[in-house]
Structure formats: C-alpha cells, structure tokens
C-alpha positions in Angstrom: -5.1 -1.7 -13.8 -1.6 -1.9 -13.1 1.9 -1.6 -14.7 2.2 -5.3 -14.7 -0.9 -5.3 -16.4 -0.4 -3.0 -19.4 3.7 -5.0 -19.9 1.1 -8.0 -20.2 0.1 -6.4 -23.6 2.2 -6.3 -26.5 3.2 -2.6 -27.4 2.0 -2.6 -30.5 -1.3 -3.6 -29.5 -1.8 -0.5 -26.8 -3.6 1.9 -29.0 -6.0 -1.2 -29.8 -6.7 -2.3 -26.3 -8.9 -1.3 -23.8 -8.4 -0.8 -20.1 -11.5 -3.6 -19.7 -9.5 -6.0 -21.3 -6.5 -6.0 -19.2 -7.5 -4.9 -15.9 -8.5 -7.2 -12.9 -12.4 -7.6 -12.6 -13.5 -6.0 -9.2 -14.6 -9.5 -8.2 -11.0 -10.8 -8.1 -9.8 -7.6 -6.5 -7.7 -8.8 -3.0 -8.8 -5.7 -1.2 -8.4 -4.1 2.3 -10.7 -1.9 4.3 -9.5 1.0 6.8 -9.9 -0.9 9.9 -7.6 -3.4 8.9 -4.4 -3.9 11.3 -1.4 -2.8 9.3 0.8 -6.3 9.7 -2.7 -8.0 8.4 -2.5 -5.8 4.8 1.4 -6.2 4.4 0.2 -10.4 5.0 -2.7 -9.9 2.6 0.0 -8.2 -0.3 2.7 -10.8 0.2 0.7 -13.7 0.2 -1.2 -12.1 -2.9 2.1 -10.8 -4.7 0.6 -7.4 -5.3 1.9 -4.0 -4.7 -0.9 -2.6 -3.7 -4.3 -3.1 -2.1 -7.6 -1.3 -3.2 -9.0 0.3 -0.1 -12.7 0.0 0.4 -15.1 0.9 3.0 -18.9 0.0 2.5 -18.3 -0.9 -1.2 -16.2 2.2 -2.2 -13.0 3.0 -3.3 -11.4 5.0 -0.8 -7.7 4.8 -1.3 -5.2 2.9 -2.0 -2.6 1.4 0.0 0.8 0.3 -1.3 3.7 -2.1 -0.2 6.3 -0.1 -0.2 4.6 2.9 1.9 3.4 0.6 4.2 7.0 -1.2 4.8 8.7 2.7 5.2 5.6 3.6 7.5 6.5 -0.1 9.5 10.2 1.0 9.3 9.9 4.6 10.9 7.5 3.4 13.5 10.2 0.9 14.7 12.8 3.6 14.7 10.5 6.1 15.9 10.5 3.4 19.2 13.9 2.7 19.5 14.3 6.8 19.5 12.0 6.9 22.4 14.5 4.8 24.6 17.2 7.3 23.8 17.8 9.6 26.7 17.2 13.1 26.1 15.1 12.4 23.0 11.9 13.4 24.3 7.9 12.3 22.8 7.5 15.3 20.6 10.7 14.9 18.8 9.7 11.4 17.5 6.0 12.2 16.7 7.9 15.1 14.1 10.0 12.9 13.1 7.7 10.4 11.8 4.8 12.5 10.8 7.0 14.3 8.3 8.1 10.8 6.8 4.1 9.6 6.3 
C-alpha cells in the first residue's frame, strides 16, 4: 500500500477501510529481483509510474527499492567517475565518498 493509495480514499472513510481494500494485489505488483541491472529498475519504475519496486527473490519480499535512492545512487556513481579523472584524487577517496552517500 502506498501514499497514493490511502489519498485514493476519502478521509472520512479511513477508520472504515481496510488496507485489503486499497492496496495493490500481489498479482499486479511490477516487481524487481536483486540481480536486476540498476538502469533496467529505474526503466521498469518510469515506464510503470511507481516510486518504488517490491524486491523479491524466490517469491519473497526482500526489500524495497525506491526511485529517488536509486537516481541519487545513479548520480554519485557518475560523480564518483568524473572524481576519478581528477588528478590527485586517488581510488579510496571516491569509494568514501560514495559509500557514505548509499
């Protein structure tokens, strides 16, 4: 269930509705599995229009990946290579630098 699912329900309604009735069915689910490559997800939620992407690995849940981290992850790995061309800006220092945005 997400927030674009509960402002689908009228407020007064909330305390009568159940999370069954509003969520999307597993079935529907666009999901994406760990092995996926990263551009391949960011396709999968743009094409889709969802902000995020159920995770699932042998028919479980196992996390859930959304747009927005992915695009910042996308963004410091391109920085993170254009740092690498910089002289005097060794490996390591990019490797901190983009573990500690993840």
């Amino acid at each position: 269930m997400t927030l674009e699912d509960v402002r689908k329900v009228a407020r007064e309604a909330w305390d009568i509705t159940t999370v069954g009735e509003i969520m999307t069915p597993a079935d529907r689910l666009v999901v994406t599995s760990p092995e996926e490559d990263a551009a391949q997800a960011l396709a999968k939620l743009s094409r889709n229009d969802v902000r995020q992407l159920p995770v699932v690995s042998g028919g479980r849940l196992v996390g859930l990946l959304r747009r927005q981290n992915l695009i910042k992850w996308l963004h410091l790995r391109r920085i993170g290579a254009w740092l690498k061309k910089l002289p005097g800006f060794g490996f390591a220092d990019v490797g901190t630098l983009v573990s500690v945005h993840e």
